[in-house]
C-alpha positions, 0 to 999 in steps of 0.5 A: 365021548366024541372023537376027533378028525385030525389030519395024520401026525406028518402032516402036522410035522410039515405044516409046521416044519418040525418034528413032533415032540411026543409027551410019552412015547410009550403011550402014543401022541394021540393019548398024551399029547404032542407039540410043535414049534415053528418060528419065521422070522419074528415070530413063533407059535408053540401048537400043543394038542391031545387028540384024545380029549380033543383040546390043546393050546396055542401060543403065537409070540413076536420076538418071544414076547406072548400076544396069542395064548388060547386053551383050546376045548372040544375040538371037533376037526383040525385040517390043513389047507395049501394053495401056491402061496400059504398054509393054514390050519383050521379048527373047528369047536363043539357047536355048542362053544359059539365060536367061529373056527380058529384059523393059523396061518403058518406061511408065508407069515404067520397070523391068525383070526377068530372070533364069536358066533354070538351077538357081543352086547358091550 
């Protein structure tokens, strides 16, 4: 099984400015998973990721109402970029699952962008 490079679990805790939530302390957040909530003004994103099985999900909501709901699979890197002014996380997938990388940007607003690799014939 593949692994994943992940950034360490404070630096996830400060990018989302919350302490992680641990599914099983007893087994460790890298094989059970861990979560994180971050809300700025209107809007929140609920970050969920088992680092062992390298996926997740992310739900990203304004005023509690779900725009963003993705179940993330084979997940390859997540990494953290800092300027003066924003914070995001980046995640990058199996080149095989045709997508580009997911970027979340946590500060100074929230948002996000993805998309395909593949040529959409509609």
């Amino acid at each position: 099984m593949k692994s994943i490079n992940i950034p360490d679990l404070y630096e996830l805790e400060y990018l989302f400015e919350c302490n992680a939530q641990v599914t099983d302390e007893e087994v460790g957040w890298y094989y059970s998973g861990v979560s994180f909530v971050l809300e700025r003004d209107l809007m929140g994103i609920e970050f969920y990721l088992i680092p062992a099985i390298r996926s997740g999900s992310i739900r990203i909501s304004i005023n509690r109402d779900t725009i963003i709901d993705i179940d993330l699979e084979n997940i390859i890197e997540i990494t953290i970029k800092r300027d003066n002014q924003t914070e995001v996380i980046e995640m990058n997938f199996d080149q095989d699952n045709f997508v580009q990388p997911l970027i979340v940007q946590t500060k100074p607003i929230i948002k996000a962008k993805w998309g395909t690799l593949r040529e959409l014939n509609l």
